[in-house]
C-alpha positions, 0 to 999 in steps of 0.5 A: 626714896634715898641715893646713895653711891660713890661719884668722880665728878660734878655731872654725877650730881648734875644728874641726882639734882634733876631727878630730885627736881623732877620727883620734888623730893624734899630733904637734904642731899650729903655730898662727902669726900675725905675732909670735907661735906657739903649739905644741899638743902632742897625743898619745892624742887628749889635750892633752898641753901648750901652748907659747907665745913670746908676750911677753905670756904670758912669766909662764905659761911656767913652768905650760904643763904645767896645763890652766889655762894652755892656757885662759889661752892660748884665751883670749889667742887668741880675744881678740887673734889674728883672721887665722893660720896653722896647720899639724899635724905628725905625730911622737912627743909625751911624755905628760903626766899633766896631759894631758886629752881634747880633747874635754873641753878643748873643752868646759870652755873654750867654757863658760868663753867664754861666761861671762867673753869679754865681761869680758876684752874690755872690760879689754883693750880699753879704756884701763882702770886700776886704782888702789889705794883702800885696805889689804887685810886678809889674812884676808878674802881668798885667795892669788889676791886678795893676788897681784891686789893686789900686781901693781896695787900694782906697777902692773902693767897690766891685761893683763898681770895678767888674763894672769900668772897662773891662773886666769884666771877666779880672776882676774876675780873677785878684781878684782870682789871687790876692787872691791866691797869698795872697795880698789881704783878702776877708771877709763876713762881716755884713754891721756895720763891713764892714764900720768900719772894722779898725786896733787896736791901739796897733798894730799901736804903735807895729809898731811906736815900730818898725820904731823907730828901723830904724828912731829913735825918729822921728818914732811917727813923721812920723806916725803922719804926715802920719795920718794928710795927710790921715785925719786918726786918729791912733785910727780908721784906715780903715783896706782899707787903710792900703797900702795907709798909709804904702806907705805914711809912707815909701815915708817919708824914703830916698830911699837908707836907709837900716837896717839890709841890706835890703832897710829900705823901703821894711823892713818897709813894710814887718813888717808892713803887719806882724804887722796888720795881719789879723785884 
């Protein structure tokens, strides 16, 4: 048996997927667009894997055993992919004890659709950043929040974020629970602002103003070693980096300072995120 043929949305493969189920076909069925393929490996009418060259989804590479990334990839797909072609080629498959029933996959990932399509459009569609606004603190969060927060600390874009990790929907959630809580500031911006979105210098030197209260003289010092290590000017720092500059600056101080009877280091902080504001 072979399908070969031109599609305009994921249901096409929907529908290839359970005729596939229901004849339990083996092989691998080939999903192409311009610049990118995806390999769906089927055997014993289970998903066994889903391998992709997509440069977008290069950090799932190394999870295309787990159910979760196939969804990550359906989801990539019906969100970036409208015109395709697809073929099936019967041959051996090796099993996979993640494997799971087309059916199920199906089942489990359309739910998930209809849930979370419409949030994942509005991230990737727009010109969407996200900004830090405030430290994080370990114990109120989980492994998927701390990853999320790291990757904007980064300033790493959204897509890639949304898409370098599963699960997707975990993900969403944390951007929602780390907006909620107020750590970070999520902003439609025009793609000239997006790239170039900075700290103004004079809330840089109200800052020196302040750490020169706890460090003394040294305080311009501080700030300027930080700028070198970072290669950052204090004239043009990325507001998306503002964590990552802070976190430099107050790893500089000893950890048993205090000023006023606060560690100097969670001080140092506070006021600086006071300080930036919103930018």
């Amino acid at each position: 048996m072979a399908f070969t043929g031109k599609a305009k949305s994921i249901e096409e493969v929907f529908d290839i997927l359970q005729i596939i189920e229901n004849q339990n076909k083996e092989g691998n069925l080939l999903l192409n667009s311009e610049k990118e393929n995806f390999t769906i490996k089927i055997k014993k009418r289970n998903i066994q894997k889903i391998e992709t060259n997509s440069k977008n989804l290069k950090k799932l590479k190394d999870k295309e055993n787990i159910p979760e990334t196939w969804k990550s990839y359906f989801h990539y797909i019906n969100i970036e992919w409208q015109n395709f072609y697809f073929n099936f080629e019967e041959n051996n498959i090796n099993e996979n004890q993640n494997s799971i029933p087309i059916s199920h996959f199906l089942l489990n990932f359309c739910t998930e659709r209809d849930e979370i399509s419409h949030i994942i459009k509005k991230l990737t569609k727009n010109p969407i950043g996200l900004t830090i606004r405030g430290e994080l603190k370990e114990e109120k969060f989980d492994t998927v929040d701390l990853w999320v927060y790291g990757e904007i600390i980064k300033g790493t874009p959204i897509k890639e974020i949304i898409f370098g990790n599963i699960p997707l929907k975990g993900i969403l959630k944390s951007i929602n629970k780390l907006f909620k809580a107020g750590l970070i500031e999520v902003e439609i911006l025009s793609k000239k602002e997006t790239n170039n979105k900075t700290i103004d210098f004079d809330k840089i030197e109200k800052f020196e103003e302040f750490l020169a209260k706890i460090v003394g003289p040294v305080a311009g010092l501080l700030i300027f070693e930080t700028l070198e290590e970072l290669n950052l000017s204090n004239e043009k720092i990325p507001v998306n980096k503002a964590q990552i500059f802070i976190e430099t600056v107050v790893n500089k101080i000893p950890e048993d300072c205090l000023f006023e009877g606060d560690l100097c280091t969670k001080t140092i902080k506070e006021k600086f995120f006071e300080i930036i504001g919103r930018n």
